[in-house]
N, C-alpha and C positions, 0 to 999 in steps of 0.2 A: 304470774308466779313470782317469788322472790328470785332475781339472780343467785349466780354460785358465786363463793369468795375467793378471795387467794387466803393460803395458808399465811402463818405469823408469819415465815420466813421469808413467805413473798415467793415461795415457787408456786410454777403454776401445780394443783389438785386435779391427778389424771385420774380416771376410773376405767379400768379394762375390762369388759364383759369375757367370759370362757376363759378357763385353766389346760386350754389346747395347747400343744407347742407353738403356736402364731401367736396366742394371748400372752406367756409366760416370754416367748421372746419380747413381744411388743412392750410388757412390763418391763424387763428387763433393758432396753435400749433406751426407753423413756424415762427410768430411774438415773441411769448414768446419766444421761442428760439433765438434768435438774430436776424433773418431774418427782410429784410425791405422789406415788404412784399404790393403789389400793386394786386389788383385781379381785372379782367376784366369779365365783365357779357354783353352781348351780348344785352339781353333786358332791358327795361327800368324797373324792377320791379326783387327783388331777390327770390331766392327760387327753381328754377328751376322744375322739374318733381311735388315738394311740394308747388304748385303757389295757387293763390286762385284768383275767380271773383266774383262779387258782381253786381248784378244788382236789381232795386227796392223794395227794403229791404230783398232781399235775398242775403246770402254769402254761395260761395261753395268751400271746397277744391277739388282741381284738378288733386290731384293726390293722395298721400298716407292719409290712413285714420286710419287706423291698427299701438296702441303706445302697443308696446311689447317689449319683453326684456329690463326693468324698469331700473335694473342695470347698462346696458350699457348707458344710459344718462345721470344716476346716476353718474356715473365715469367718463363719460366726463367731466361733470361739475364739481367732485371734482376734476379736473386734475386743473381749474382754481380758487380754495379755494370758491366757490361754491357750491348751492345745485339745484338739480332737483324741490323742496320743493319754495325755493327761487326764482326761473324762471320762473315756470308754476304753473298755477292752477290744478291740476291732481283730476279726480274723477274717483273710479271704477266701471266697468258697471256690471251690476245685472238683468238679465240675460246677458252672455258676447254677446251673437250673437245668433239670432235666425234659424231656420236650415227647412226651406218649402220642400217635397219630392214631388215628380210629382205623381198624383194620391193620393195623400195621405190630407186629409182633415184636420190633426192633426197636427203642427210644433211641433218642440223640440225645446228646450232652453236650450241651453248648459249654466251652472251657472259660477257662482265665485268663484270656488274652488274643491277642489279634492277631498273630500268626499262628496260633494254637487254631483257631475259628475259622481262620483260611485255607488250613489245612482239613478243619472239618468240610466247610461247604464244598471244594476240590472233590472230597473223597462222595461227596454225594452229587457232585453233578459236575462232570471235567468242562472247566472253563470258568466255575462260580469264586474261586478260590482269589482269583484274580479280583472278578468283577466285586467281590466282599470288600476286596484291597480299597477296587475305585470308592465303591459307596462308605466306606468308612472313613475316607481321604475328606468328603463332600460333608460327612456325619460330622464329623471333627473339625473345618472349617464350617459351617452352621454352628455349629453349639460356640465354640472361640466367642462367632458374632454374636450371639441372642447374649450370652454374660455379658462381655464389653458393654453393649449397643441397647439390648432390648430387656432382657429381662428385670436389672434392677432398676427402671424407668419407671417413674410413677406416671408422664406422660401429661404432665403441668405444664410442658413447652414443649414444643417438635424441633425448634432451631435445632438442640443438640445432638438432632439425627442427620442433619445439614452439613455432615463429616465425610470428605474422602473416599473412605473404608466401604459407607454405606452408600453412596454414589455411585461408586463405578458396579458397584454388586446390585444394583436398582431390579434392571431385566430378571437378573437367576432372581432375585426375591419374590420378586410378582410370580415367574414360575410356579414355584415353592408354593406359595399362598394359594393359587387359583388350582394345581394339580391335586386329586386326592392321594393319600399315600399309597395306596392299593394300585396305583397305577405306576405311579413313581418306580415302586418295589421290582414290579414288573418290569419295568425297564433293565432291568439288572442281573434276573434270574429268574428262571423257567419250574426249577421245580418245586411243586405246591409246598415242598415240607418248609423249605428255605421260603419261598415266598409270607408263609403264616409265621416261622419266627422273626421277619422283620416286619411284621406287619402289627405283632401282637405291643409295640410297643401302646400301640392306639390307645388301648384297653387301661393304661399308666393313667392317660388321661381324659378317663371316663368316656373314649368315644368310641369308632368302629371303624378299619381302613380306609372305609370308601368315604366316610364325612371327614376325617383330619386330614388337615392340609400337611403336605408332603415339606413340609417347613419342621415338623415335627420326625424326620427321619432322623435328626439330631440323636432322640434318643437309643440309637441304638451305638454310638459312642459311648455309652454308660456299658451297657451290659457287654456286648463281643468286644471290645477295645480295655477300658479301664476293669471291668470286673465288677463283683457282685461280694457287696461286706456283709459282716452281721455283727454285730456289739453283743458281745458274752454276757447273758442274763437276758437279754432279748430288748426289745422299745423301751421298754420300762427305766431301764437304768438312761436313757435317753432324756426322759421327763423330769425326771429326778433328778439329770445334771444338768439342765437349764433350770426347774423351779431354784435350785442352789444358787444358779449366779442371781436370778431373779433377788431369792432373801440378800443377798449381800449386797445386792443394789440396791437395797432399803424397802424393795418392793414388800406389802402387806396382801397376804393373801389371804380369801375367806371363804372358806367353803363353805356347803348348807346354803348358798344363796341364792336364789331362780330371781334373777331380775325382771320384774315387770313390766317397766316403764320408762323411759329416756324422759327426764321430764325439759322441757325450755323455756325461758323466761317472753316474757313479753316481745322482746326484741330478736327471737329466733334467733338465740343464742343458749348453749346448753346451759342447765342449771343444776342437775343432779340426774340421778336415778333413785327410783324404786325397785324395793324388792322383800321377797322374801324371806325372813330365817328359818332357820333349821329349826325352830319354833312353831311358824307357819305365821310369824307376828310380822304385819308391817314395815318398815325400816324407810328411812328416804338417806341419800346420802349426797351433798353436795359438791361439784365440780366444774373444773374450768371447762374440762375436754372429756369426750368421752371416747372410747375405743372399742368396739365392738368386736371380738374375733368370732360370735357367733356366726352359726347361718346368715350367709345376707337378708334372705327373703324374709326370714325371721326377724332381725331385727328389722328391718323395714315396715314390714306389713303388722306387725304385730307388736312391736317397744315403741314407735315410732308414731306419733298422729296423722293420722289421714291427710291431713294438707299439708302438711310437712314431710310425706314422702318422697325423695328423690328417687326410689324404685320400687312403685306401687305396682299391686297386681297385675294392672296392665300390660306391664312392660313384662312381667315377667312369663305371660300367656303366651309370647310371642320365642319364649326361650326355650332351648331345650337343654332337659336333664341327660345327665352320664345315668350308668344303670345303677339298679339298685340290688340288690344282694341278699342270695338264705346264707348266713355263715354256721358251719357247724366245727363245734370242737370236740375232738374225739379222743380220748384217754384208751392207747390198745396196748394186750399184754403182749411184751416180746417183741424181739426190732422188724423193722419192715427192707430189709436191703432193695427193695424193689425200688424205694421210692428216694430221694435225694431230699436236702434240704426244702427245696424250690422242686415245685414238678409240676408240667403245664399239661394239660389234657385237653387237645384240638380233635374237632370235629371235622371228619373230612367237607362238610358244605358248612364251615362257618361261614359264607355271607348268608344262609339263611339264618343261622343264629342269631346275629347281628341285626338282620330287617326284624325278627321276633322284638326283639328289647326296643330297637327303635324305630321300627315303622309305625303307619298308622292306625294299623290294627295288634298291639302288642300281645303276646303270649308267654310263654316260659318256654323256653327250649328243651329237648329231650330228644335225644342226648346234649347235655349240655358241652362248652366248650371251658374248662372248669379250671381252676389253681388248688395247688396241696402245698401245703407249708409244712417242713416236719422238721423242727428247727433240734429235737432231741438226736440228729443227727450230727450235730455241729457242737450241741450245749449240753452236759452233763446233769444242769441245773431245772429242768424244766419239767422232767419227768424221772419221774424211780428208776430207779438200778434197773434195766433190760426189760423196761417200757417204750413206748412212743407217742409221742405227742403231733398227732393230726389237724391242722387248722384248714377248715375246706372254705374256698369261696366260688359261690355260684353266681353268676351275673344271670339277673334277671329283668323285667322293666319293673321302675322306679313307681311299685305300685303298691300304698297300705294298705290296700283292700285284701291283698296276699296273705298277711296278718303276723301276728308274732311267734317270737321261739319261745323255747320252754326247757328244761332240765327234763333229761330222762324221758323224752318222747311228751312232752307238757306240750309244746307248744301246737298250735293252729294246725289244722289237718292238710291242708297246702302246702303249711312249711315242711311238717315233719318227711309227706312224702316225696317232698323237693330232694330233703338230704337222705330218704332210705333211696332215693335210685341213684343221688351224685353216691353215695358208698356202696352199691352193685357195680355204678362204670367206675370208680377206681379199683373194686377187686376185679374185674372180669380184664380191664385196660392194663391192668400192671401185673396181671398174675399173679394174687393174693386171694387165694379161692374162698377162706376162710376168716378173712377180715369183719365181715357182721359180726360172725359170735365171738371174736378175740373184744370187741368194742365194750370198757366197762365204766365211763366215763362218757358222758353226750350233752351238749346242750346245742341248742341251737338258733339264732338270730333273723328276725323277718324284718322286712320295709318296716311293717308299723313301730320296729322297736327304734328302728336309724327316727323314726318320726316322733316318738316319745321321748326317746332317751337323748337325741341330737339334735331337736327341733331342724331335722334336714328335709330340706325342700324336697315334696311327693313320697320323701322316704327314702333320697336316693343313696348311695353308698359314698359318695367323691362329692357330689355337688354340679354347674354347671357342665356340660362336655366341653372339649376346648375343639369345635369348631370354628370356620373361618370367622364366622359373626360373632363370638365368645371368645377370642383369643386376643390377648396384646389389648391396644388402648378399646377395643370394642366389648370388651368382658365386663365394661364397666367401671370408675371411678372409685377412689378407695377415701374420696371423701364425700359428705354430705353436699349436696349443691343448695339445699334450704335451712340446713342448721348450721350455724356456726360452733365450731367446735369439734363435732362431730365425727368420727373417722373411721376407715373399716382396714378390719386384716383377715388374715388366711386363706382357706384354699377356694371360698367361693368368692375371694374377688382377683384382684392382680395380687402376681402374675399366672396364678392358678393352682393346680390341685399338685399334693403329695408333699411329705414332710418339707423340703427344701426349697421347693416352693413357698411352703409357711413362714420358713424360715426369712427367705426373700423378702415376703410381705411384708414382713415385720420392721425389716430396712429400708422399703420403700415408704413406711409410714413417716420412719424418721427423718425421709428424706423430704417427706411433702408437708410434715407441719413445719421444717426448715427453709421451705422453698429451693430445696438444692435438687435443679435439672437435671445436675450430672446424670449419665446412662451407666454409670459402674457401679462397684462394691466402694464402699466405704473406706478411708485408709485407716490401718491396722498399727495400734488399737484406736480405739476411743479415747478423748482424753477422760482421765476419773476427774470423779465429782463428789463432793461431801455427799454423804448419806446417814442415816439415822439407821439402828440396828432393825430388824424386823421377822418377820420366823408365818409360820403358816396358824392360821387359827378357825376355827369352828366350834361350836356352830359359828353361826354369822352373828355380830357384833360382840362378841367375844375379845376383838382385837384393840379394844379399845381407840376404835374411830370414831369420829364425830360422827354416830348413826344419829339421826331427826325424825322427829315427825313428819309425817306432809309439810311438803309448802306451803303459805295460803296464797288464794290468788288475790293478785293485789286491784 
């Protein structure tokens, strides 16, 4: 094939696969740095896994709903002389999430804060109050280190973990590592209810207590200690205000585009891509670097040529997926007081739940152990004058043979009757006897649609689980080991799943085509960099890039 060129200006021509928050950040970090930077989004609308629909005066996000770890956005955006303050509208939720137990007539409400939370777990089990104190002491020292130390590590050097701090902490880490959470948890507190809300953090990161390393008890410094946000208008105005910094970074965006191909020159070195327009017309586009924020497994096994894959089938036979998910959006007339922004609904034998999605004989659970999102309690904007806007998620296994959702009882007869019994156990769990017939809005989301519309590995809802073998440098490399050029972001490589994580990703990208080992956050801001004006365009080749022909091979 023809090699890719450098632009007239002589910067280097990135090409960013996916309009996910990881591709739009990774755009955007890559443009301030010199990069002339073009990103191709497959569908006509950006955002990816954090998309949203709207139908007659309902709005739903589609994906992630949970804004945690406040810092890490925080920093993003002072990377661009920005504030988190200045982007979004942020309000704290009070109670953060409410917490339904199977059999149990009374919810908990986990509050806004950590004496607020001490005095709950107290009130439910004398002596836990305290022990909340210890583990939130341990949760809070853990997370400090994973930011400093581990998280924004791309893991190109180990020297830089050869510090002090991480030394003398060697013993507890290896603990951490080798203990599952479920046990850890244990150690702390006896009663099931508290034991299942610290345990549910797992579930953040597509796994089950008893497979995550108790290293991940960090997260529950987010929720019972820092608190639980939500941005007024919902994720959407989130995408919206990185693609922004993205245009003003010079970044060119293209929607309409399904890229086919990673193409590489003779010397296994990248050369362009192929892809799609919104035409359905060929295109080839040349480049120095490319940046994938797709699925890994996707772009690997399928952009990627067979001997040129750094993580072929193989490797990834031996991995396991987080679960895969029915999601239903529900449009109901009249408020639901029952139910809070965030509402968790635990199954009193969730380890069986749990072995269903991940063992080795998987099934769907029933009664599930399930998430309500009803963000019209918080947001005025999302649903009609004294309506409510329901977003159900069911973990299920990571299976598209499940099949897809549908509008209005459309989809696959699996899904549908996934989400007619998850809306029996939230009317019969929450005391909403008459929830079905208020329901005048439904659509609903199967594995095969995460597998169509996501190109996500088996279908699943997150991506990898972040087991001991999938965590930290073993998750995987976020750059190509046979292409040059080559790179990956988002939540299915480092440092793993959920918006801030993407976000991460996206800094550890620019940390590894910099070769900079450092283990921290970038310092604030970035220096600016000339940029060219730029704006969003579709269909694809629309924006007036050098779109080509094929290559020919030379």
């Amino acid at each position: 094939m023809t090699g890719a060129a450098r632009t007239r200006t002589g910067r280097t021509r990135t090409i960013v696969i996916g309009g996910g928050i990881a591709g739009l950040a990774s755009a955007a970090l890559l443009a301030r740095e010199g990069h002339e930077v073009t990103l191709l989004e497959a569908r006509a609308e950006l955002g990816g896994r954090a998309g949203v629909w709207s139908t007659d005066g309902f709005r739903f996000d589609t994906g992630p709903s949970w804004y945690l770890m406040p810092e890490v956005f925080e920093h993003f955006y002072r990377l661009f002389g920005t504030t988190a303050a200045e982007q979004l509208d942020l309000v704290k939720l009070n109670p953060g999430y409410r917490v339904h137990f199977e059999g149990d007539p009374t919810p908990v409400d986990i509050l806004a804060g950590r004496a607020a939370n001490m005095r709950l777990f107290e009130k439910l089990q004398p002596g836990a109050g305290a022990a909340l104190g210890r583990y939130l002491d341990s949760a809070t020292e853990t997370y400090d280190l994973a930011v400093q130390r581990f998280l924004y590590s791309s893991y190109e050097s180990f020297r830089p973990f050869l510090v002090p701090d991480v030394l003398r902490r060697l013993g507890r880490l290896a603990r951490l590592l080798l203990q599952p959470l479920n046990k850890f948890v244990a150690g702390y507190v006896s009663d099931p209810r508290l034991r299942q809300i610290l345990g549910y953090p797992a579930v953040f990161l597509g796994s089950a207590p008893n497979l995550t390393p108790s290293m991940y008890h960090l997260m529950s410094h987010l929720d019972l200690a820092d608190g639980v946000l939500y941005p007024q208008g919902g994720f959407e105005t989130l995408i919206d205000s990185i693609s922004a910094l993205a245009r003003v970074e010079g970044v060119q965006i293209v929607t309409g585009a399904r890229v086919t191909a990673i193409r590489v020159s003779d010397h296994k070195a990248i050369a362009g891509v192929s892809y799609l327009d919104a035409g359905d017309q060929m295109q080839y586009l040349p480049a120095d670097t490319v940046v994938s924020s797709a699925d890994l497994h996707h772009t690997e096994t399928e952009l990627v040529p067979a001997e040129l894959q750094t993580y072929p089938q193989r490797w990834w036979d031996k991995r396991v997926s987080g679960p895969g998910a029915v999601l239903v959006m529900l449009g109901v007339t009249d408020e639901l007081p029952q139910l809070q922004h965030h509402s968790l609904f635990f199954t009193t034998d969730w380890g069986k739940n749990f072995g269903q999605i991940f063992g080795k004989r998987p099934s769907v659970p029933s009664p599930a152990s399930l998430y309500v999102c009803m963000p019209s309690a918080t947001d005025n904007s999302v649903a009609p004058a004294g309506s409510s806007n329901l977003f159900v998620l069911v973990p299920v296994p990571p299976d598209v043979t499940l099949g897809h959702g549908g509008i209005n009882g459309a989809g696959s007869q699996t899904i549908e009757l996934i989400a007619d019994a998850a809306i029996e156990q939230i009317s019969r769990w929450a005391g909403i006897p008459d929830l079905a017939d208020r329901v005048v809005v439904r659509r609903t989301v199967g594995p095969a649609d995460f597998a169509t519309d996501l190109n996500s590995w088996k279908g699943g809802a997150l991506g990898p689980a972040h087991t001991l073998r999938q965590s930290a440098f073993l998750r995987g490399s976020n750059m190509s080991k046979k292409i040059s050029g080559l790179y990956y972001a988002g939540g299915t490589t480092i440092p793993g799943i959920g918006l801030p994580m993407c976000l991460i990703s996206a800094e550890i990208l620019l940390k590894r085509m910099r070769h900079d080992t450092t283990t921290g956050p970038l310092a604030e801001p970035l220096p600016a960099r000339p940029v060219r004006p730029a704006g969003v365009f579709g269909p694809a080749g629309a924006s007036g890039d050098p779109v080509q022909s094929e290559p020919q091979q030379s």
